[in-house]
C-alpha positions as CSV (number, residue, x, y, z in Angstrom):
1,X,-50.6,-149.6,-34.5
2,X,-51.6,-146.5,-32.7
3,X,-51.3,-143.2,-34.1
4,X,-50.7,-139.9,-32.2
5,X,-52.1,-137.1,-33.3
6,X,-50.8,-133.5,-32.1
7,X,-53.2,-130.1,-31.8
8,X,-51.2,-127.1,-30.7
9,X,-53.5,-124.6,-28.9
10,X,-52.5,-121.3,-29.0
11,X,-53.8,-118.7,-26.2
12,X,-56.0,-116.9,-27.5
13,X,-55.2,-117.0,-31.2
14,X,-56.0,-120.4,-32.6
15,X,-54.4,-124.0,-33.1
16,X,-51.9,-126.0,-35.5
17,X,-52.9,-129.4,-36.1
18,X,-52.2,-132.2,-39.0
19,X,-54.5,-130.9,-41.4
20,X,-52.7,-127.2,-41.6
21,X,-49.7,-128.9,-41.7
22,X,-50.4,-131.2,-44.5
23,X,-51.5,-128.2,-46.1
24,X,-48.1,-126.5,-46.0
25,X,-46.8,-129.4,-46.7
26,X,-49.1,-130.2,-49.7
27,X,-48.1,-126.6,-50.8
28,X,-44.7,-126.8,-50.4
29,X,-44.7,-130.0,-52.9
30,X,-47.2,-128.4,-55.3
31,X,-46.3,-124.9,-55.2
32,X,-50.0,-124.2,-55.5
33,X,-52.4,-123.5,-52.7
34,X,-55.3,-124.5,-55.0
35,X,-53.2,-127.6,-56.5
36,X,-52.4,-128.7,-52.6
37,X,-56.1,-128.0,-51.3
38,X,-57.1,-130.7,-54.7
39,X,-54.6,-133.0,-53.3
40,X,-56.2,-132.8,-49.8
41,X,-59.6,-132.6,-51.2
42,X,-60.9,-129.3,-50.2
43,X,-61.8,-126.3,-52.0
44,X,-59.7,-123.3,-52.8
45,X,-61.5,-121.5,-50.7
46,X,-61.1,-123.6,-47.4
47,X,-56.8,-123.9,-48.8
48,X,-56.9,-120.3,-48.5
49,X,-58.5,-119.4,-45.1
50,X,-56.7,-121.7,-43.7
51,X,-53.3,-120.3,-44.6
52,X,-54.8,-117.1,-43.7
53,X,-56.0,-118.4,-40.8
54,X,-52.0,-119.3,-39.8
55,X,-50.8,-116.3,-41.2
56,X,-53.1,-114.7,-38.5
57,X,-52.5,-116.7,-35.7
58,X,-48.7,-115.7,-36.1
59,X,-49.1,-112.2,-37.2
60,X,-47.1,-113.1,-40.3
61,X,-47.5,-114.8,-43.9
62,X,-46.6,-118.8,-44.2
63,X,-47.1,-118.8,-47.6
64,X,-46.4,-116.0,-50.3
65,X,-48.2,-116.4,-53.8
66,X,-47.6,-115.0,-57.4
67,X,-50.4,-113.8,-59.6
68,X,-51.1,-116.0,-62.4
69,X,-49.3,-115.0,-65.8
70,X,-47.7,-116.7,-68.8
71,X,-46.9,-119.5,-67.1
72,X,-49.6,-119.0,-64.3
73,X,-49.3,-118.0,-60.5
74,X,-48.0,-120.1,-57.7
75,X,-47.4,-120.3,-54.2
76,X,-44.4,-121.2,-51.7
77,X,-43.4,-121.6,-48.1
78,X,-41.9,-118.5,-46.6
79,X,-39.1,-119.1,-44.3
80,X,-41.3,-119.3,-41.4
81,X,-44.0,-121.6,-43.1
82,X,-40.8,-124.0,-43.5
83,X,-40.0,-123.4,-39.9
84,X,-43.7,-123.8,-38.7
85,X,-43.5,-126.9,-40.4
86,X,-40.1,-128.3,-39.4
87,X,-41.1,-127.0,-35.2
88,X,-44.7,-129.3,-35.8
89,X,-42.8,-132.4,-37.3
90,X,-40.1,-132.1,-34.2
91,X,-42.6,-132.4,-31.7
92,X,-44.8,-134.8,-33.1
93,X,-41.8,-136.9,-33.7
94,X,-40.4,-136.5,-30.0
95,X,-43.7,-136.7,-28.5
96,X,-44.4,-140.0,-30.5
97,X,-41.1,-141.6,-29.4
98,X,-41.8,-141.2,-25.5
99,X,-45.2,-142.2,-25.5
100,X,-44.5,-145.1,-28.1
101,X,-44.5,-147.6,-24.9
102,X,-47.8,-146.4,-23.5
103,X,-49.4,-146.1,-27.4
104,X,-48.4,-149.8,-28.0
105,X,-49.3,-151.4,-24.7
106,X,-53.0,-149.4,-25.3
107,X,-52.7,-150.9,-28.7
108,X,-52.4,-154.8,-27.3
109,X,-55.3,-154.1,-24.6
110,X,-57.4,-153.0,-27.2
111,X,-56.5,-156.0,-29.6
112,X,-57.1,-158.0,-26.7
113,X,-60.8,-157.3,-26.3
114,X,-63.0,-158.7,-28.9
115,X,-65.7,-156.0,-30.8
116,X,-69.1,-155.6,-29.8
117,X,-71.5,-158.1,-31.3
118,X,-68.4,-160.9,-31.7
């Protein structure tokens, strides 16, 4: 089956695509930026600049994080990091449904044609 996969480009402050999103998402399950970027399999490091990264592009936080303590730190959605992530779901999931036609009759052409060396 073929798969659409949205960027968002932003003029002139960056881009939204799956993998931020995941990451919100992975954080919003987790409640840990460095427990989400294990579950994605990148570093801490890379979690964090992209969440800073977002925070940036929208000239406000996505995520807001405790220090660690007793029972250690964590991390959550703020109310726009939820929204960010509900707008990006919408329009994949519109976007998806009226190109679904065109995505499945690519789909059949390329099943049709057999791969190089066959």
């Amino acid at each position: 089956m073929a798969v659409l996969s949205i960027r968002i480009d932003l003029e002139p402050k960056g881009r939204v695509g799956p993998g931020k999103i995941e990451l919100l998402e992975a954080i919003a399950r987790t409640g840990s930026i460095s427990a989400a970027g294990r579950a994605l399999k990148m570093s801490y490091r890379r979690a964090w600049d992209l969440v800073d990264e977002l925070g940036r592009i929208f000239g406000q936080p996505v995520v807001v994080s405790q220090t660690g303590g007793r029972h250690g730190g964590g991390a959550k959605l703020t109310p726009f990091g939820e929204e960010l992530v509900a707008r990006y779901r919408l329009i994949e999931e519109i976007t998806a449904a009226t190109a679904r036609p065109h995505l499945d009759a690519l789909q059949a052409r390329a099943a049709e044609r057999p791969a190089e060396g066959d």
